[in-house]
C-alpha positions in Angstrom: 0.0 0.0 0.0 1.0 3.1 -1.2 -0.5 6.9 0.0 -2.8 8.5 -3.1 -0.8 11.5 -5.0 -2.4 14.3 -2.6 -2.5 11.7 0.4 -5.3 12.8 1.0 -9.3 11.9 1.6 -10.1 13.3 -2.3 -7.8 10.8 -3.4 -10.6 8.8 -3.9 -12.0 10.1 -6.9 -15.1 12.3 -7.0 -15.0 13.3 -3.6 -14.4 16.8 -2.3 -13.9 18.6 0.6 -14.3 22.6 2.0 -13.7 24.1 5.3 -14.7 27.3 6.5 -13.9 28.8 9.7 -14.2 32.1 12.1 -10.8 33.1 13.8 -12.8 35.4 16.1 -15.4 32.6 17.3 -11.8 29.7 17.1 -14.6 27.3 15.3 -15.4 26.2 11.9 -17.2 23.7 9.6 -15.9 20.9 7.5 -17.8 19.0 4.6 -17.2 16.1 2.3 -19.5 16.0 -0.4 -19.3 14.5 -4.1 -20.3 15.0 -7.4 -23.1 11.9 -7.0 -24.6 11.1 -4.0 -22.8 8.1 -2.1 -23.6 5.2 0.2 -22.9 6.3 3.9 -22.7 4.9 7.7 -21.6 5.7 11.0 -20.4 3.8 13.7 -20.2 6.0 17.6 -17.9 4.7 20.0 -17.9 7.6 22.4 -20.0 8.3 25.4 -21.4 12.1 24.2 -21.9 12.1 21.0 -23.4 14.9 19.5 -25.0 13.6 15.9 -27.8 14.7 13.2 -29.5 12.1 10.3 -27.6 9.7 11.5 -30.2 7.0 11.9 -31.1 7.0 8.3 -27.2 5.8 7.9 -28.4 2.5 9.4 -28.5 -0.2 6.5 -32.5 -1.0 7.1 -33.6 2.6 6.9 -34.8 3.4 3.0 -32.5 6.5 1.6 -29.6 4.5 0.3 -27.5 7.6 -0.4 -25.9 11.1 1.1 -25.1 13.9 -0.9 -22.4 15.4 2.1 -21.1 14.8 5.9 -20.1 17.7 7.8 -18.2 17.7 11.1 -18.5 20.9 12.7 -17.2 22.9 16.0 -19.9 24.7 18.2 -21.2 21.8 20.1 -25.1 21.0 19.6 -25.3 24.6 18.1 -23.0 23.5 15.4 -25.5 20.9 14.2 -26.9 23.9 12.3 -24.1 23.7 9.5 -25.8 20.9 8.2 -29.0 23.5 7.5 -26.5 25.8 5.8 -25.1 23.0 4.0 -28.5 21.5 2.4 -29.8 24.4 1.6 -26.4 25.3 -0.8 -27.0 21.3 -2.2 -30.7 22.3 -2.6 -29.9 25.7 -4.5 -27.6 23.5 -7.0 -30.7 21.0 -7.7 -29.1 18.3 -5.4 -31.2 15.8 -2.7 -33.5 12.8 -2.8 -36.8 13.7 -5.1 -39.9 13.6 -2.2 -43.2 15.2 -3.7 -41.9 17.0 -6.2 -39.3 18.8 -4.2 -35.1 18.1 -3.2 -33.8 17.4 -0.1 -30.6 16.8 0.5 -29.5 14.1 2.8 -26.7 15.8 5.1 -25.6 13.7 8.1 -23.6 15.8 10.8 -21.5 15.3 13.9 -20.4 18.0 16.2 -17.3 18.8 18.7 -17.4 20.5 21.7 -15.4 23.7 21.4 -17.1 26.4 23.4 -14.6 27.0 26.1 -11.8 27.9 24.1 -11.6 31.5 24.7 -13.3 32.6 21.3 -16.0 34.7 21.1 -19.2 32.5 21.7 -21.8 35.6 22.2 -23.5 35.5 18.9 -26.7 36.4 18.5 -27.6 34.8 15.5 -26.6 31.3 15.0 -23.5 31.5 12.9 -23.2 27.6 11.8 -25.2 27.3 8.8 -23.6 30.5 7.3 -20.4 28.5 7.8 -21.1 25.2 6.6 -22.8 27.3 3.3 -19.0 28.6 2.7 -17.5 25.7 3.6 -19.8 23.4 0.9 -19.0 26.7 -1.5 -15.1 25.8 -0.8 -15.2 22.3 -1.5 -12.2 20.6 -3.8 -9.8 18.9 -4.3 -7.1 20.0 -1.8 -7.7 19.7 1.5 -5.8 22.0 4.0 -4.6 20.5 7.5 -4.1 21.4 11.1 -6.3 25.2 12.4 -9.0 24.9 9.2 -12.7 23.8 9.5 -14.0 21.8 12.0 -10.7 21.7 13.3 -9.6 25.4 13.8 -10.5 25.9 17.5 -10.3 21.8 18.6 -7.6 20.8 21.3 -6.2 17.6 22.8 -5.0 16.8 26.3 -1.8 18.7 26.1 -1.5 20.1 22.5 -3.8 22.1 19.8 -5.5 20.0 17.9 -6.8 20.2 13.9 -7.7 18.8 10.7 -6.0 15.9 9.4 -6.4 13.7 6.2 -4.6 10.6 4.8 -5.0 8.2 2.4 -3.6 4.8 0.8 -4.0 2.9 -2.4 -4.8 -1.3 -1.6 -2.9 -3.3 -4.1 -6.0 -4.4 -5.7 -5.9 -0.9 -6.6 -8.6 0.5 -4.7 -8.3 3.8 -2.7 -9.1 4.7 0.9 -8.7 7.9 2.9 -9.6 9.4 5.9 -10.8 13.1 6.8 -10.6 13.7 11.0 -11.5 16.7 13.3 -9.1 16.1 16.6 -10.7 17.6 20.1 -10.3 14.6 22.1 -9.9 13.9 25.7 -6.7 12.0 25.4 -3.3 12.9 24.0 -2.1 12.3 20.3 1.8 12.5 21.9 3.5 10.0 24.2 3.7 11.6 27.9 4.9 15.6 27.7 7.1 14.5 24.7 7.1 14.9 20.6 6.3 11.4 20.0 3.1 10.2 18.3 1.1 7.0 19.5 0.8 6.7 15.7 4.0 6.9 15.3 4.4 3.2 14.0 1.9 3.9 11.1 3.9 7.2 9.7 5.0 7.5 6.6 8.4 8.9 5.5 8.8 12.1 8.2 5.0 12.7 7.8 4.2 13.8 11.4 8.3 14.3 12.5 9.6 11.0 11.5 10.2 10.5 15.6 9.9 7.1 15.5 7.9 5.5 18.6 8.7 6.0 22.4 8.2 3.9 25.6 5.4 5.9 27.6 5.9 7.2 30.8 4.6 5.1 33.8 1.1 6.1 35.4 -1.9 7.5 33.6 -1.6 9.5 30.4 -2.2 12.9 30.5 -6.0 14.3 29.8 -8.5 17.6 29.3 -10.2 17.4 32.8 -13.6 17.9 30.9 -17.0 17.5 31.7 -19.4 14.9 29.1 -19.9 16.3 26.0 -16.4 18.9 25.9 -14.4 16.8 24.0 -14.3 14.6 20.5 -12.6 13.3 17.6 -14.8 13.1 14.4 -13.9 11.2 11.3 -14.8 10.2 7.9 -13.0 7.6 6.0 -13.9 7.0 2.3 -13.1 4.3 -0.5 -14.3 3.9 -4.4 -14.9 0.4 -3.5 -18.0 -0.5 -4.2 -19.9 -1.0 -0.6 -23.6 -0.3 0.4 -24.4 0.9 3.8 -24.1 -2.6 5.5 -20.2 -2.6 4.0 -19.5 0.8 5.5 -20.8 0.6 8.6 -18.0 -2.6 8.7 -15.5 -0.6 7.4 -16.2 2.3 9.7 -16.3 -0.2 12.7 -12.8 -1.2 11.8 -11.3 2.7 11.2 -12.4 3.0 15.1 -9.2 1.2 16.0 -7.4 4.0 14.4 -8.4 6.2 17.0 -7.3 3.9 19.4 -3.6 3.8 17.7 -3.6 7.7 17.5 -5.3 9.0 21.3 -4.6 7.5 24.5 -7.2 7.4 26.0 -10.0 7.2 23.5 -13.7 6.5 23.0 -14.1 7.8 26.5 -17.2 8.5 28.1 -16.3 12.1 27.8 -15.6 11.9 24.1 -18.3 11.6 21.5 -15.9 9.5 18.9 -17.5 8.5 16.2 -16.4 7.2 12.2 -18.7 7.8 9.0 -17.8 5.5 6.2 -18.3 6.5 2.9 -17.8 4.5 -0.4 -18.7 5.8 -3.9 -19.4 2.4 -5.2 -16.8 3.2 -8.6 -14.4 0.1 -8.2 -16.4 -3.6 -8.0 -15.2 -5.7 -4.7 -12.7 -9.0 -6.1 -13.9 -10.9 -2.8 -14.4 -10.7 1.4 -10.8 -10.4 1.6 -10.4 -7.3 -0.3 -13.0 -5.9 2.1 -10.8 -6.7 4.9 -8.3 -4.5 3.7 -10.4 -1.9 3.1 -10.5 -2.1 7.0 -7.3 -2.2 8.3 -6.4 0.4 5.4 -9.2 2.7 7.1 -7.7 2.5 10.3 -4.0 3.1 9.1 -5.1 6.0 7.1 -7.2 7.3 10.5 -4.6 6.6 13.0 -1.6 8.8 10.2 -4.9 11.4 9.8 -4.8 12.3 13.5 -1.1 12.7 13.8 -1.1 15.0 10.6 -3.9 17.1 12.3 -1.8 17.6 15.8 1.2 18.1 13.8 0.1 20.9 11.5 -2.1 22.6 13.9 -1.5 26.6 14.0 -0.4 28.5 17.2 -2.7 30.9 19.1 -4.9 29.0 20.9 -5.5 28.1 24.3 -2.8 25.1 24.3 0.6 25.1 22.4 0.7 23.6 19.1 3.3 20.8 18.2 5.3 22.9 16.6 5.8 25.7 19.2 6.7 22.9 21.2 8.9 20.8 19.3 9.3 22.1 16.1 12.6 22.8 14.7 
């Protein structure tokens, strides 16, 4: 396996991504969408989820396709970039046909990033104006660390960001992976510039560190109350998988979290993976689909590292590279 040429989610063709974010408010919006609507599911492993349309996802429930996922800062108020975000698929004809009208299927998933020290006193909603630019913004390239969802999120000990990944399967299919880090744990072993991930990196991707023994007692955390911390993630594939397949595929990419945070899926967390697959690349046989799996989880696990490691300074917690940058 192999990363994609931008090593990054949109490796996998047809799939696109946009971020918009408010330095002022330290939050933002990130959306995957595609040029065709595309079989989705979602596995939660934390204990505080925040989540919208994400019981249609299930594969007995009828709509077999989304047309975007958004991960967004601003806790349950952030929900609302999904309304921002439907309505800008609505205006360009997109959604499932119901009496004679479009409405676009737009599963969401929020962080909790309302004690950061931006400025939360709004008095309009500013979400769905967000995840409206952000949908507006969406390509090809996909920026990492301080953007989107990402822009105001922290670990235990370090800022935390946007990160994306991705890997091409011998069989030649591609997987990526798209994550917002705000988690609980820590992405770094003890106070050091090691990454837990640090056996999955490529080349000097996140530092090319190496690994490191950690320290004995309990990892550091955020001493936070339910619902003030999560890492959200998407991982994609041009395999061709309905929602059954993706809900196994994002089952496995949870154990890319696990590589990446210590601790994780918390009950202070609301961890969860969307799967996506836009169906262009048939399946050779179940063991293909097994490495669509562990590939998920590899490209998850690199995806969180990235995200710490590129993350901007100026927020409430240093960012890797104030720390330990060179």
């Amino acid at each position: 396996m192999r990363p994609g040429p931008r090593d990054a989610i949109t490796d996998v063709p047809g799939l696109l991504v946009g971020q918009a974010h408010d330095a002022a408010l330290r939050s933002g919006v990130t959306v995957l969408t595609a040029r065709a609507p595309f079989a989705a599911a979602v596995d939660v492993m934390g204990g505080a989820p925040g989540t919208r349309e994400t019981e249609l996802l299930a594969p007995d429930r009828l709509v077999p396709a989304v047309d975007a996922l958004v991960l967004s800062g601003g806790s349950a108020f952030g929900l609302d970039a999904a309304s921002g975000v439907a309505e800008g698929l609505r205006a360009m004809g997109r959604g499932f046909e119901a009496a004679g009208q479009r409405v676009p299927i737009v599963p969401a998933a929020i962080l909790f990033d309302l004690g950061n020290g931006g400025d939360k006193g709004w008095t309009a909603n500013p979400y769905a104006t967000l995840g409206r630019k952000a949908l507006e913004m969406a390509g090809a390239d996909v920026a990492e660390g301080s953007h989107g969802a990402g822009h105001g999120a922290t670990t235990a000990t370090l800022a935390g960001g946007i990160g994306t990944a991705s890997l091409v399967l011998e069989s030649g299919h591609r997987v990526g992976a798209l994550v917002a880090v705000n988690a609980v744990g820590s992405a770094t072993v003890g106070g050091g510039p090691h990454f837990w991930a640090a056996p999955w990196e490529i080349g000097a991707e996140f530092g090319g560190l190496g690994s490191a023994m950690p320290p004995p007692g309990p990892p550091p955390t955020k001493l936070a109350a339910p619902g003030e911390a999560t890492t959200l993630a998407i991982v994609a594939t041009d395999a061709a998988l309905d929602k059954a397949g993706c809900r196994r595929m994002a089952v496995a990419a949870q154990d890319g979290i696990a590589r990446a945070l210590v601790p994780a899926h918390t009950p202070f967390d609301g961890d969860l993976v969307f799967a996506a697959s836009t169906g262009a690349r048939p399946l050779g046989g179940p063991a293909e689909a097994l490495w669509l799996g562990h590939a998920a989880s590899t490209c998850l696990a690199r995806a969180i590292a990235r995200a710490v490691y590129h993350a901007a300074p100026g927020g409430p917690l240093p960012s890797w590279q104030e720390r330990f940058g060179r």
